[in-house]
Backbone as CSV, one residue per row, in Angstrom:
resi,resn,N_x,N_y,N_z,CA_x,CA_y,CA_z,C_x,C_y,C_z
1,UNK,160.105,105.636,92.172,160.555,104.314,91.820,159.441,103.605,91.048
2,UNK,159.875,102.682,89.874,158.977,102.090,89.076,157.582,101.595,89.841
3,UNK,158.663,100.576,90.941,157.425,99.745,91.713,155.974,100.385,92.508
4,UNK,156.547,101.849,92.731,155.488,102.651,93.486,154.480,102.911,92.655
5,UNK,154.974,103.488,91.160,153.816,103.331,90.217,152.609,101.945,89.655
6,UNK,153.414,100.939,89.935,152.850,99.591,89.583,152.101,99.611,90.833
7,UNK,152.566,99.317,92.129,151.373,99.155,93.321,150.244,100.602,93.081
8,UNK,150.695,101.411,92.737,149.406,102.310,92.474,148.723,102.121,91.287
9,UNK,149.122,101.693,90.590,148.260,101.490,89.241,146.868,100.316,89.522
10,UNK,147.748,99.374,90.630,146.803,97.957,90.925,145.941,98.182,91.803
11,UNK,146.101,99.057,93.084,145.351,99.394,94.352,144.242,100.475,93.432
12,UNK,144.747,101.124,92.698,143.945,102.076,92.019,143.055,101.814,91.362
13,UNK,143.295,100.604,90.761,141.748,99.898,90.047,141.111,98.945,90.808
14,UNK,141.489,98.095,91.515,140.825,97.069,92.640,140.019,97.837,92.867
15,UNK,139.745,98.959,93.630,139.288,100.041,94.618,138.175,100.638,93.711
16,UNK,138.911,101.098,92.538,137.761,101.821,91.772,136.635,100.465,91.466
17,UNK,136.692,99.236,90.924,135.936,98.594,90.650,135.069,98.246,91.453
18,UNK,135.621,98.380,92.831,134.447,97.772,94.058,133.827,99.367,94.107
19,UNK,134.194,100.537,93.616,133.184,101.318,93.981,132.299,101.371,92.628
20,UNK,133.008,101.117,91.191,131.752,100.957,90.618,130.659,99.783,90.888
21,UNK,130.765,98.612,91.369,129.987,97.631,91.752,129.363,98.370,92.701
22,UNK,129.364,98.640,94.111,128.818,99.778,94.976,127.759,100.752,94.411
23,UNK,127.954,101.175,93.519,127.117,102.417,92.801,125.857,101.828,91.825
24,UNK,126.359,100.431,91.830,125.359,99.364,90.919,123.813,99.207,91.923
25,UNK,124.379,99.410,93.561,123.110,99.025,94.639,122.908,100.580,94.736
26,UNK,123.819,101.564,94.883,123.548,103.077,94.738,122.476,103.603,94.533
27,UNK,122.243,103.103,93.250,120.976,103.593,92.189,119.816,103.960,92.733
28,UNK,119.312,102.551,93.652,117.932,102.654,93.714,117.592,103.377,95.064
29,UNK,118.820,104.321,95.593,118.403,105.177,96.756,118.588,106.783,95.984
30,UNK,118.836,106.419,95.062,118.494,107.973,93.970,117.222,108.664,94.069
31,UNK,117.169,109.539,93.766,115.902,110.277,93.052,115.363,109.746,91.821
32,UNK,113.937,109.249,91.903,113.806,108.437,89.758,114.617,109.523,88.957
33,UNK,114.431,110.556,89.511,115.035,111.440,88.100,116.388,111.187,87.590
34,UNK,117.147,110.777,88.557,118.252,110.020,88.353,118.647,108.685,88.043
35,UNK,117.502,107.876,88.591,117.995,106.927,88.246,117.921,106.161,86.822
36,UNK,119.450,106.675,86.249,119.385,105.973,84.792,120.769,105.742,84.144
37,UNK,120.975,105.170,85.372,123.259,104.750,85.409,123.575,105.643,86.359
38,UNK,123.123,106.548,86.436,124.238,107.520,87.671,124.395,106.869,88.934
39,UNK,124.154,105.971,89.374,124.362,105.484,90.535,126.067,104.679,90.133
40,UNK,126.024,104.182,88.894,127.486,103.136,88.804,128.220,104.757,88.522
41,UNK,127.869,105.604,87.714,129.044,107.183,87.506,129.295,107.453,89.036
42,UNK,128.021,107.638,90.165,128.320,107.976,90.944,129.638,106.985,91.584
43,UNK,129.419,106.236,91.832,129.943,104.791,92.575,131.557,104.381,92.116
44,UNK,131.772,104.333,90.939,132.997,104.791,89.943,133.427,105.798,90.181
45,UNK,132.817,106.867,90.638,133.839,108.434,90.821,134.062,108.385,92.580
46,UNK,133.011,107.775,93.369,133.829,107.689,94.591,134.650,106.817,94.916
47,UNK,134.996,105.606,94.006,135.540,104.772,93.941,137.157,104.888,93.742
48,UNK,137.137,105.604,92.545,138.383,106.468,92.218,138.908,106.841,92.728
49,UNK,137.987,107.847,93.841,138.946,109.322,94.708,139.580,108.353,95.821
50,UNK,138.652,107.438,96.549,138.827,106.445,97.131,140.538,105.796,96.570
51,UNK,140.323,105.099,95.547,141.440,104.342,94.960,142.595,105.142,94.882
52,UNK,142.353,106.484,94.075,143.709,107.037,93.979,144.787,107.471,95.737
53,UNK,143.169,107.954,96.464,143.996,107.678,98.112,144.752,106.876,98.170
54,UNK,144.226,105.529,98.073,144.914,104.402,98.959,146.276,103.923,97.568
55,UNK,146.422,104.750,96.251,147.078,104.292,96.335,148.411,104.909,96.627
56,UNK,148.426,106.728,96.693,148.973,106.974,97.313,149.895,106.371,98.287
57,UNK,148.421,106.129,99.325,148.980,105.441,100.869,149.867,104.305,100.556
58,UNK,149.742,103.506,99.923,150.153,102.181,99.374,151.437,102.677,98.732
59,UNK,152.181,103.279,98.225,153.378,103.726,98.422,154.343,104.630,98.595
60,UNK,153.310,104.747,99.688,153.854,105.902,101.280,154.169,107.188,100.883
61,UNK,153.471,107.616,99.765,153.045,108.706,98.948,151.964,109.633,99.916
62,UNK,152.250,110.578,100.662,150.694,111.550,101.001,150.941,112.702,100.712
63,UNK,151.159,113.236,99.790,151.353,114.335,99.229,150.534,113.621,97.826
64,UNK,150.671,112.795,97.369,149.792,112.062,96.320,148.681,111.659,96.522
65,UNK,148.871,111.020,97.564,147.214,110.283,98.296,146.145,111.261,98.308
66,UNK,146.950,112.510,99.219,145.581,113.255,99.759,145.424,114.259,98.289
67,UNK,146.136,114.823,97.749,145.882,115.507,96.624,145.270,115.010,95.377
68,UNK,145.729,113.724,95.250,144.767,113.067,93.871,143.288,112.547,94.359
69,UNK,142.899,112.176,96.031,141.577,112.079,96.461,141.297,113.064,96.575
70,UNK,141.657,114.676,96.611,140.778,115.579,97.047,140.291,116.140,95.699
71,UNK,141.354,115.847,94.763,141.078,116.511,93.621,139.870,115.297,93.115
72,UNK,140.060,114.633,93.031,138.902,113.491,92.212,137.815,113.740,93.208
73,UNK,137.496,114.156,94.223,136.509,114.289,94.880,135.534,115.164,94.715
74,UNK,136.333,116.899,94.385,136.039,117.681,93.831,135.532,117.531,92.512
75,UNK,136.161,116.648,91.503,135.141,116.888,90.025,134.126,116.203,90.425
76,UNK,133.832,115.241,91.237,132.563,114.575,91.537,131.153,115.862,91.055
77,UNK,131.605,116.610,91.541,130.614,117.960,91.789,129.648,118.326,90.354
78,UNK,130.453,117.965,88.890,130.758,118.201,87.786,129.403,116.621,87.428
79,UNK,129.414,115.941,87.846,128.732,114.692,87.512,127.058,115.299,87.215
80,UNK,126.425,115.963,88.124,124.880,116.721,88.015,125.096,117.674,86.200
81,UNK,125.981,118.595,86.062,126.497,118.986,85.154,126.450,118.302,83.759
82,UNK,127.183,117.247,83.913,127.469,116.647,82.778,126.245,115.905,82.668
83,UNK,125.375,115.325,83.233,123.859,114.461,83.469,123.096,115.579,82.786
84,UNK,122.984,117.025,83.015,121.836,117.955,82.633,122.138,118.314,80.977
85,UNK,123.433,118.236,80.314,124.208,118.806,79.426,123.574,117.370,78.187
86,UNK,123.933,116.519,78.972,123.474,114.672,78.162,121.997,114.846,78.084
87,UNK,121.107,114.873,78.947,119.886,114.876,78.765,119.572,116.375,77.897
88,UNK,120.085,117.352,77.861,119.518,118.596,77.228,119.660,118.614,75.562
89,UNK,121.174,117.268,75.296,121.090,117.424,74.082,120.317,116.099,73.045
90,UNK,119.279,115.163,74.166,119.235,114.181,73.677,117.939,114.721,72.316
């Protein structure tokens, strides 16, 4: 139903934004070697997996919830990756 997509579209970004704000205080429990934004990438990608859960949950979706948080949880993994790939070609 339309509306299930609209409450997930809204729960889905509320959520992500408080985890990129989150990842803004993140930072400075990094490693220096990291710290140079990856704390808001970090904070934004748990934010997400986070968001896309709840928004699932939010319309009584868990076959969505738990599969779009496990999957966004999993590329998290990919973030060290893409950091070594950016710095290798600067």
């Amino acid at each position: 139903m339309f509306i299930d997509y609209v409450i997930f579209g809204i729960v889905d970004n509320v959520v992500m934004l408080v985890g990129a704000f989150f990842g803004l205080g993140l930072e400075k429990y990094l490693p220096k070697s990291f710290q140079v934004g990856l704390g808001v990438i970090i904070g934004a990608g748990i934010g997400n997996a986070f968001s896309d859960f709840m928004g699932g949950v939010a319309s009584l979706n868990w076959a969505l919830a738990f599969g779009t948080g496990l999957g966004c949880m999993i590329a998290l993994i990919a973030i060290p990756f893409f950091y070594k790939i950016q710095k290798y070609l600067k």
